[in-house]
One Martini backbone bead per residue (centre of mass of N, CA, C, O) as a GRO file, in nm:
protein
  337
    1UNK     BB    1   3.535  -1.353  -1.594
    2UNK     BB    2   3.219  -1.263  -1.620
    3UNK     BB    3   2.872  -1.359  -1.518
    4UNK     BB    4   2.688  -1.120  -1.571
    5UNK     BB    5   2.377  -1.104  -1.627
    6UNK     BB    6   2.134  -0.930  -1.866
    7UNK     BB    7   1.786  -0.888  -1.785
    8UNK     BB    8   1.517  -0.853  -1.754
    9UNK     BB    9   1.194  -0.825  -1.554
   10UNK     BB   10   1.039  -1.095  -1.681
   11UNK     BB   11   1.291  -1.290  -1.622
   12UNK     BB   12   1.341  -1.192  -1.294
   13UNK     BB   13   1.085  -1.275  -1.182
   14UNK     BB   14   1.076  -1.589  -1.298
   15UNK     BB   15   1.313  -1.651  -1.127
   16UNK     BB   16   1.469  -1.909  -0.983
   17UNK     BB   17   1.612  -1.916  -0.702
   18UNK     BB   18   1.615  -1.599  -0.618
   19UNK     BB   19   1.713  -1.269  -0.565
   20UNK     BB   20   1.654  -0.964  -0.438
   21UNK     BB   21   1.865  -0.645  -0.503
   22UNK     BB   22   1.827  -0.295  -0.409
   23UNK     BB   23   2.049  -0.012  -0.438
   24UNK     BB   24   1.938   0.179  -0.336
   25UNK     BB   25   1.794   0.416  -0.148
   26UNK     BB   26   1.574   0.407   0.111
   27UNK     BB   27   1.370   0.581  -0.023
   28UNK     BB   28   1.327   0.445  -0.262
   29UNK     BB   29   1.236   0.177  -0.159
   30UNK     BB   30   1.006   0.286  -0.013
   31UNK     BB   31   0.813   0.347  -0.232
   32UNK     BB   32   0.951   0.141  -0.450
   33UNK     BB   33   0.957  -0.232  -0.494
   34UNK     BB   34   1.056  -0.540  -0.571
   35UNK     BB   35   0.937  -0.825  -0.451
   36UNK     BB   36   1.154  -0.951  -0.212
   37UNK     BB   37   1.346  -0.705  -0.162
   38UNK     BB   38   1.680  -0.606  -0.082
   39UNK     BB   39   1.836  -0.332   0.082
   40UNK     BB   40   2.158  -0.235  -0.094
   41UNK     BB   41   2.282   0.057  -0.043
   42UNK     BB   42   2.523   0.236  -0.188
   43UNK     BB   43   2.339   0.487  -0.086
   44UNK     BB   44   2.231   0.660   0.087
   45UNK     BB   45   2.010   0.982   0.104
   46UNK     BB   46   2.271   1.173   0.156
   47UNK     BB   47   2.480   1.079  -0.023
   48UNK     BB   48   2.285   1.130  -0.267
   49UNK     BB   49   2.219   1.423  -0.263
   50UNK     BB   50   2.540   1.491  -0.282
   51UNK     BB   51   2.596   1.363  -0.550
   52UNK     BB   52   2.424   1.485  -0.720
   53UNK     BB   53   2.511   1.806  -0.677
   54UNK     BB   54   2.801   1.730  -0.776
   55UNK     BB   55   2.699   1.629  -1.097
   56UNK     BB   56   2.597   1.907  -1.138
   57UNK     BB   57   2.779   2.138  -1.058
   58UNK     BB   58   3.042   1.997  -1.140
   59UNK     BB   59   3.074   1.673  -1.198
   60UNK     BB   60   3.098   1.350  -1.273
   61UNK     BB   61   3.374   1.257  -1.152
   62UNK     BB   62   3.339   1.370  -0.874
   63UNK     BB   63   3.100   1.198  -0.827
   64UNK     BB   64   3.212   0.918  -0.850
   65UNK     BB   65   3.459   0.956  -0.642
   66UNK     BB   66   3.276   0.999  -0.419
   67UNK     BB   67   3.091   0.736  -0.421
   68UNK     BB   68   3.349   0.535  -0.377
   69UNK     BB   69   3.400   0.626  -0.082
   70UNK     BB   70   3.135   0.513   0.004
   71UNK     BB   71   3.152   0.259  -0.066
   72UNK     BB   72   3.399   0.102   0.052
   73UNK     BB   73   3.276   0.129   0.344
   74UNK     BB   74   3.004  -0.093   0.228
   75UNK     BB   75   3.153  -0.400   0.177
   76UNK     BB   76   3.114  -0.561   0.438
   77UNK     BB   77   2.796  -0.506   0.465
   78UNK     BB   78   2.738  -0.650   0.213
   79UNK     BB   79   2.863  -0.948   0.283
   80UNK     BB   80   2.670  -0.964   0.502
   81UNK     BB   81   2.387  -0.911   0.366
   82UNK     BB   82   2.441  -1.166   0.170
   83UNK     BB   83   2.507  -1.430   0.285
   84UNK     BB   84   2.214  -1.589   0.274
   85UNK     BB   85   2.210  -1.546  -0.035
   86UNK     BB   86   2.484  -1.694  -0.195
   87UNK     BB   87   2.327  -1.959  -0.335
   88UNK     BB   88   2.136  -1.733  -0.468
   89UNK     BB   89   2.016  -1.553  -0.754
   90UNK     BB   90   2.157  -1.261  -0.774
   91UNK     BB   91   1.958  -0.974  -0.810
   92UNK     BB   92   2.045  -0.661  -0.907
   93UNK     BB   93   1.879  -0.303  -0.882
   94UNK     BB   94   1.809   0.004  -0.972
   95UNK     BB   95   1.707   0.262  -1.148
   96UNK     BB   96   1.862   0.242  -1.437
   97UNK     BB   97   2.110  -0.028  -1.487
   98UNK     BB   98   2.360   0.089  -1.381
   99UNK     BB   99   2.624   0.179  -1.130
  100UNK     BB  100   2.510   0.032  -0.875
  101UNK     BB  101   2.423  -0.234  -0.980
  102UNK     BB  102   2.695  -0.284  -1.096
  103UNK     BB  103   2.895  -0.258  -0.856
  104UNK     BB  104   2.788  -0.514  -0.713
  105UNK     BB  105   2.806  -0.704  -0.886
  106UNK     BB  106   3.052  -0.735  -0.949
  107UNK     BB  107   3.157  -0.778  -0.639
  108UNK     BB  108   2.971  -1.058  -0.637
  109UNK     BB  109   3.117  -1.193  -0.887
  110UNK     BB  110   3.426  -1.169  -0.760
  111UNK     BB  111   3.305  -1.410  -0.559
  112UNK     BB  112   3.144  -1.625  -0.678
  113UNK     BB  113   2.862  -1.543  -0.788
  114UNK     BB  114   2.554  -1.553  -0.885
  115UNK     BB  115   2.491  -1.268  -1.141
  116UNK     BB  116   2.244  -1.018  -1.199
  117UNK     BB  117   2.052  -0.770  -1.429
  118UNK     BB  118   1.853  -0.530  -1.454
  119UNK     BB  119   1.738  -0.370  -1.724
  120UNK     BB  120   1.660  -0.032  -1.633
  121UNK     BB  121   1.526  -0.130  -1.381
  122UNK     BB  122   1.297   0.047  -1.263
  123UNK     BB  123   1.179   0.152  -1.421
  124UNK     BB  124   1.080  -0.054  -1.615
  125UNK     BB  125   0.913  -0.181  -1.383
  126UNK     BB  126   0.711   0.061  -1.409
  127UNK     BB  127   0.622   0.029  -1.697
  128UNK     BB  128   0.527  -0.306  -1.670
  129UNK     BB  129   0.312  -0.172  -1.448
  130UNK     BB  130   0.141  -0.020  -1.671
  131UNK     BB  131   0.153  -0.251  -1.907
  132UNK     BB  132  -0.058  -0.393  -1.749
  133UNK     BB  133  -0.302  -0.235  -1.667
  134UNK     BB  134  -0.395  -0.194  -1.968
  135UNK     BB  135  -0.402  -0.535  -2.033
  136UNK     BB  136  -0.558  -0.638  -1.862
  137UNK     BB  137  -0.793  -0.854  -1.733
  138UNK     BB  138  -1.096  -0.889  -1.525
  139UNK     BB  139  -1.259  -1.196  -1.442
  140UNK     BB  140  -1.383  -1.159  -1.186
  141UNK     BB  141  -1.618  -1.108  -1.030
  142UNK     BB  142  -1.757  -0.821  -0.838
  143UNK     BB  143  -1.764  -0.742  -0.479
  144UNK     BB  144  -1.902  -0.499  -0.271
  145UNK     BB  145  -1.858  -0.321   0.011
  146UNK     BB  146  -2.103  -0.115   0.208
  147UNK     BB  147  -2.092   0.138   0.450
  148UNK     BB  148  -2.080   0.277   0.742
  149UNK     BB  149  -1.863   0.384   0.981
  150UNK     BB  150  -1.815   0.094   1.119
  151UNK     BB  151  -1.924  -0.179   1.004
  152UNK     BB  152  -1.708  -0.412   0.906
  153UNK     BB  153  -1.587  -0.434   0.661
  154UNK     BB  154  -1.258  -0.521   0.700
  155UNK     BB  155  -1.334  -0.769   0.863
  156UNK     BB  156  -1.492  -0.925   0.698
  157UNK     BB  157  -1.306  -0.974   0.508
  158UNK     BB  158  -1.088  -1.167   0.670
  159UNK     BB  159  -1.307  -1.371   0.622
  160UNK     BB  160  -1.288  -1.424   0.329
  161UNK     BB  161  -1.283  -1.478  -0.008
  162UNK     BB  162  -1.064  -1.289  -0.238
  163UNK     BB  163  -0.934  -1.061  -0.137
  164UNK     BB  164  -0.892  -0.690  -0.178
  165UNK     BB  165  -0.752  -0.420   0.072
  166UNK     BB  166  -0.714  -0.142  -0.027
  167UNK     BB  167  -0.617  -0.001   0.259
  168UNK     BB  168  -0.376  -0.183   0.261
  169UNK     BB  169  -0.214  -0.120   0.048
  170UNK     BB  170  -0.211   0.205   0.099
  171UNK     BB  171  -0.231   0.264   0.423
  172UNK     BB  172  -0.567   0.319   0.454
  173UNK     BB  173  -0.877   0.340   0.577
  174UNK     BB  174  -1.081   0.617   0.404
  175UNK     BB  175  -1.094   0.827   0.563
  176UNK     BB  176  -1.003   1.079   0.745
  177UNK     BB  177  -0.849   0.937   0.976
  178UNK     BB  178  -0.660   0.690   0.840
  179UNK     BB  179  -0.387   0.780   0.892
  180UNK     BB  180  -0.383   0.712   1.146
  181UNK     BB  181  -0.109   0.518   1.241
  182UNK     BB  182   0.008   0.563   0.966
  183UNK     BB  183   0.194   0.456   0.667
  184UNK     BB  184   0.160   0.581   0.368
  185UNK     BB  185   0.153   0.473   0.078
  186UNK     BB  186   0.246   0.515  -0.246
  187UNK     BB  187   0.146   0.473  -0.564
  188UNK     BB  188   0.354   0.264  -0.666
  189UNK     BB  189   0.284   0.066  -0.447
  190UNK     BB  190   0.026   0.008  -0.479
  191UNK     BB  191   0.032  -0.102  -0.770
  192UNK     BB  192   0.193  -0.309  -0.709
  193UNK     BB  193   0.045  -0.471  -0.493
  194UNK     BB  194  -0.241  -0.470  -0.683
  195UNK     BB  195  -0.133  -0.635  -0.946
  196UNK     BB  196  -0.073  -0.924  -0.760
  197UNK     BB  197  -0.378  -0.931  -0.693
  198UNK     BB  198  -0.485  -0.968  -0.952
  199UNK     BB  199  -0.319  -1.212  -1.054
  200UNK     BB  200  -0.403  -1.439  -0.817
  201UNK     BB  201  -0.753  -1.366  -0.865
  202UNK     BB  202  -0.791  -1.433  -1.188
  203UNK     BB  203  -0.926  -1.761  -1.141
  204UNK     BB  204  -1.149  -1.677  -0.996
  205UNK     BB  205  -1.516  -1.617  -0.927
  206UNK     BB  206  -1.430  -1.401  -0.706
  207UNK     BB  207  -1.402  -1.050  -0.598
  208UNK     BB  208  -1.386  -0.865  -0.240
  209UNK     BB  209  -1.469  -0.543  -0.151
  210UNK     BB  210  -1.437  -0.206  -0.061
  211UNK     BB  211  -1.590   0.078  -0.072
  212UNK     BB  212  -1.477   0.341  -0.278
  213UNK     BB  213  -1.329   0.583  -0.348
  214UNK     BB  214  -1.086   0.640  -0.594
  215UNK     BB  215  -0.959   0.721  -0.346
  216UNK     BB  216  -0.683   0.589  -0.118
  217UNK     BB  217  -0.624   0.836   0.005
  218UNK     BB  218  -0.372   0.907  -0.203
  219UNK     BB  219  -0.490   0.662  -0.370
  220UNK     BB  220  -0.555   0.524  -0.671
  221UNK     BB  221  -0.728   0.369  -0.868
  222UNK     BB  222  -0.716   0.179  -1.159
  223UNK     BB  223  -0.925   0.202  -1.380
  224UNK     BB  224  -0.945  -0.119  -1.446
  225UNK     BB  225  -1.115  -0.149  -1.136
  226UNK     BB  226  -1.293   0.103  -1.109
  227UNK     BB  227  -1.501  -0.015  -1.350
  228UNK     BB  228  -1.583  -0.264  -1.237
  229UNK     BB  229  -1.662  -0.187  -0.964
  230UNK     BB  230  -1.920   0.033  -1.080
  231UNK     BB  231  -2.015  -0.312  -1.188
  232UNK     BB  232  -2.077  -0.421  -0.921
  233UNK     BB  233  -2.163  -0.593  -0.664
  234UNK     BB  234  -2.383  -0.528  -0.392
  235UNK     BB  235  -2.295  -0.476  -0.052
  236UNK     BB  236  -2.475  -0.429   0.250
  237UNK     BB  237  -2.348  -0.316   0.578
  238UNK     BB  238  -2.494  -0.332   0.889
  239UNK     BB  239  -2.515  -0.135   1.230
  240UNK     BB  240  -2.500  -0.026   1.509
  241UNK     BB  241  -2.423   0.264   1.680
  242UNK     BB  242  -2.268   0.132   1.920
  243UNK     BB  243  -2.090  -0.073   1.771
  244UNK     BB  244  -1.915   0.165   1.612
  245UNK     BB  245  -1.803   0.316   1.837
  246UNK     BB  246  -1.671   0.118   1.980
  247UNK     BB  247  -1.481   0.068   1.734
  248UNK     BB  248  -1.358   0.383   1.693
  249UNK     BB  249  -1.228   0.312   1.968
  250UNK     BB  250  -1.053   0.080   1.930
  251UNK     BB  251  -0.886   0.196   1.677
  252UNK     BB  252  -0.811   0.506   1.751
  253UNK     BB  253  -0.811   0.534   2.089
  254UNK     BB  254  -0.466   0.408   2.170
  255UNK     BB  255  -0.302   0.680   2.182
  256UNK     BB  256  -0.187   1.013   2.311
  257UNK     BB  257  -0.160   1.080   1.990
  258UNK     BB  258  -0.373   0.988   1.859
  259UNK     BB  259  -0.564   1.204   1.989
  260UNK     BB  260  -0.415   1.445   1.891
  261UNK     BB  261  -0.512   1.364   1.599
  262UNK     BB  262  -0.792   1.390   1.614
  263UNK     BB  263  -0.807   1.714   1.720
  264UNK     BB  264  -0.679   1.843   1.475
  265UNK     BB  265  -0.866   1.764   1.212
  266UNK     BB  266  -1.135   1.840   1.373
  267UNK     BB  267  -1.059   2.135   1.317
  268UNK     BB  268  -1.071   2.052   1.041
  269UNK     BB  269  -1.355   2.089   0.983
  270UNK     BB  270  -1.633   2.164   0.749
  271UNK     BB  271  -1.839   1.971   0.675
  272UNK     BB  272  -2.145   2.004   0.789
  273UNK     BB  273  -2.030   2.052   1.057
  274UNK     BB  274  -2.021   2.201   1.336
  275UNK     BB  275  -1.877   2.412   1.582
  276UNK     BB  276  -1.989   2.300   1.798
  277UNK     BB  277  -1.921   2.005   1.741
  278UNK     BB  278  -1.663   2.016   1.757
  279UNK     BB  279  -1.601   2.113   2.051
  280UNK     BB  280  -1.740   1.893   2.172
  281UNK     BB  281  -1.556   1.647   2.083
  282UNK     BB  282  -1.296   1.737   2.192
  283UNK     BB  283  -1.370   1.772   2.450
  284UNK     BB  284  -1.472   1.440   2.471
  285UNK     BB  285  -1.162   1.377   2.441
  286UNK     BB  286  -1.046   1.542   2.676
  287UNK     BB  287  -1.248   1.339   2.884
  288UNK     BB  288  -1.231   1.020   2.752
  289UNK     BB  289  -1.556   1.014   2.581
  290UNK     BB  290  -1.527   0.876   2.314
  291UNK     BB  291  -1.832   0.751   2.240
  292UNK     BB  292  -1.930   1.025   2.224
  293UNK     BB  293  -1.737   1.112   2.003
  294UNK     BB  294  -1.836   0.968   1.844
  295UNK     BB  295  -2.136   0.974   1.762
  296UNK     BB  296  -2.106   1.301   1.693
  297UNK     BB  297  -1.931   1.182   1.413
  298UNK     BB  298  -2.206   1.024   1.278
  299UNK     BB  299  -2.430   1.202   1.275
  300UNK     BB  300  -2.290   1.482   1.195
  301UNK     BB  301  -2.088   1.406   0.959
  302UNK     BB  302  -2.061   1.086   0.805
  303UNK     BB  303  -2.325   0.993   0.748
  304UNK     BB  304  -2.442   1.219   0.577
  305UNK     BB  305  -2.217   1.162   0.362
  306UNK     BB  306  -2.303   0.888   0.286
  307UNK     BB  307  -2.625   0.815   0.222
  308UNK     BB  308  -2.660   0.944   0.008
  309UNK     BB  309  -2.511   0.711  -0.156
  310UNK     BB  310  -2.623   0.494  -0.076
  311UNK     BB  311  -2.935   0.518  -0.177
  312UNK     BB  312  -2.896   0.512  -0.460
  313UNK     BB  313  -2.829   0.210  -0.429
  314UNK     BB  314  -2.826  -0.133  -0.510
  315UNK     BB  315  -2.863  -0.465  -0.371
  316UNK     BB  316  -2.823  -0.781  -0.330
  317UNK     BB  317  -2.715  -0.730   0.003
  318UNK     BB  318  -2.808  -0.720   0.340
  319UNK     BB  319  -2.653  -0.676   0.638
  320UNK     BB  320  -2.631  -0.761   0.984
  321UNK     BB  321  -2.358  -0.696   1.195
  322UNK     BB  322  -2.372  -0.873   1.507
  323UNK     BB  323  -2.169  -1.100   1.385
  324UNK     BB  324  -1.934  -1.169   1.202
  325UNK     BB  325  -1.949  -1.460   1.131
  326UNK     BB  326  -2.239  -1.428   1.062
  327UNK     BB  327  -2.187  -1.294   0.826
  328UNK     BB  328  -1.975  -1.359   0.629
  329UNK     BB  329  -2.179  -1.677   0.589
  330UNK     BB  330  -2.358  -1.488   0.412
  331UNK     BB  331  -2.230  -1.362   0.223
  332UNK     BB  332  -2.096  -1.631   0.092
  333UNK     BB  333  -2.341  -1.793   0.020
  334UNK     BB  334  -2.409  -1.623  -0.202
  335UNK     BB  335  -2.115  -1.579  -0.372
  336UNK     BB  336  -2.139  -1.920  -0.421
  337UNK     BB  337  -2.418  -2.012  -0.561
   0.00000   0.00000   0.00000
């Protein structure tokens, strides 16, 4: 007798001493899974495109006949990737709580595990996360820190309590460069990230980001934190322009690879630089004269893109960042008082 139990979303969340297990392709895992699921797919990427292609143009049995024959030889590496788990209630979810995730769900009540299934699978976890956003209210004071690129703004971060970094959650610096030697998140990533810190640290006194437009790289922020932030408190940090080169020579200049997509991206610069300039940077990365390749893309190009909006606002605090851990020490100083 089976004892497969079918569960919420909110349900399968809460539930104690479980794991999640994701039956979807690595692609779709990849885009986007319920936080500390392990993908144990039952079609790999080409296998799902495969049978997909089978179920339109010919027919859904002859989809199924072959899904079960891929199936058949993945059953040995699933119970090999559940050992660890099998003490474990294990949830199981595919994309919309059918046939991947009940064939896994079987196979593992079959040999008497706890095993649950998501009903609706992820789909229902994605409208979930979507009336999250709707109906959250953030509680915290919201203070947010802007300043020109490499002035040390993700660095203070890290030294700060409360903090949401929207970049790290992107997988995204936030500038032109910024996707360089990151993989970004998916928009659905990213949403799933940024609500598990929203709920964290909404009985919190106060949360802390840094200054971004609407968009990080790919990502959107959603409305209601979008909201808040334009009506949080303002901090600037200033660097001196030597220790900004500095940084973005640590940060972006890492190896070989590196410096070829900085020369492709700096060649499709259109904004405010000139051509002269273009072509003088990219000589000088050229020449691994680094420092002074960041130089001539702050002065000529960042600068003059930031100034203008930094201007317009007013800040309850400036910090001039000489040193990290004394700028943190005063930034908290302020929101903490």
């Amino acid at each position: 007798m089976s004892m497969i139990s079918k569960i919420t979303v909110e349900e399968a969340l809460k539930l104690e001493d479980a794991q999640l297990i994701d039956a979807r392709s690595p692609k779709e895992y990849e885009e986007d899974h319920l936080e500390g699921a392990v993908n144990i797919p039952l079609l790999d990427n080409d296998e799902r495109h495969e049978i997909g292609t089978i179920y339109k143009q010919i027919s859904r049995d002859l989809a199924i006949e072959k899904g079960l024959t891929y199936y058949a030889k993945k059953i040995p590496t699933i119970f090999k990737t559940i050992e660890p788990f099998k003490n474990k209630k294990l949830v199981i979810y595919c994309a919309r709580g059918g046939m991947r995730s009940g064939i896994i769900a079987s196979l593992l009540d079959s040999i008497g595990l706890e095993v649950y299934q998501i009903e609706g699978g992820y789909k229902l976890f994605r409208h979930w996360i979507l009336d999250q956003y709707q109906n959250i209210t953030i509680n915290p004071e919201v203070y947010i820190l802007y300043g020109l690129t490499c002035t040390g703004k993700t660095e203070l971060l890290k030294r700060l309590p409360n903090v949401i970094d929207l970049e790290a959650l992107a997988q995204h610096r936030g500038s032109l460069y910024g996707a360089i030697g990151l993989t970004p998140n998916s928009q659905k990533r990213f949403e799933n990230l940024l609500l598990q810190k929203l709920k964290e640290l909404n009985d919190k006194p106060f949360i802390l980001l840094e200054g971004e437009s609407r968009k990080v790289g790919n990502s959107q922020i959603p409305e209601v934190l979008w909201e808040k932030m334009k009506n949080g408190k303002k901090i600037l940090i200033k660097r001196s322009l030597e220790l900004r080169c500095q940084a973005m020579v640590d940060e972006y200049f890492i190896n070989p690879k590196i410096v070829e997509e900085i020369k492709s991206i700096t060649k499709e610069l259109r904004r405010v630089i000139s051509n002269e300039n273009k072509e003088k940077i990219i000589e000088l990365v050229e020449k691994k004269q680094f420092a002074e390749a960041a130089r001539i893309l702050f002065v000529e190009y960042y600068d003059p893109l930031y100034e203008h909006e930094l201007n317009k606002m007013n800040f309850e605090l400036i910090v001039d960042n000489k040193n990290f851990d004394e700028a943190a020490k005063i930034i908290k100083d302020k929101i903490s008082c």
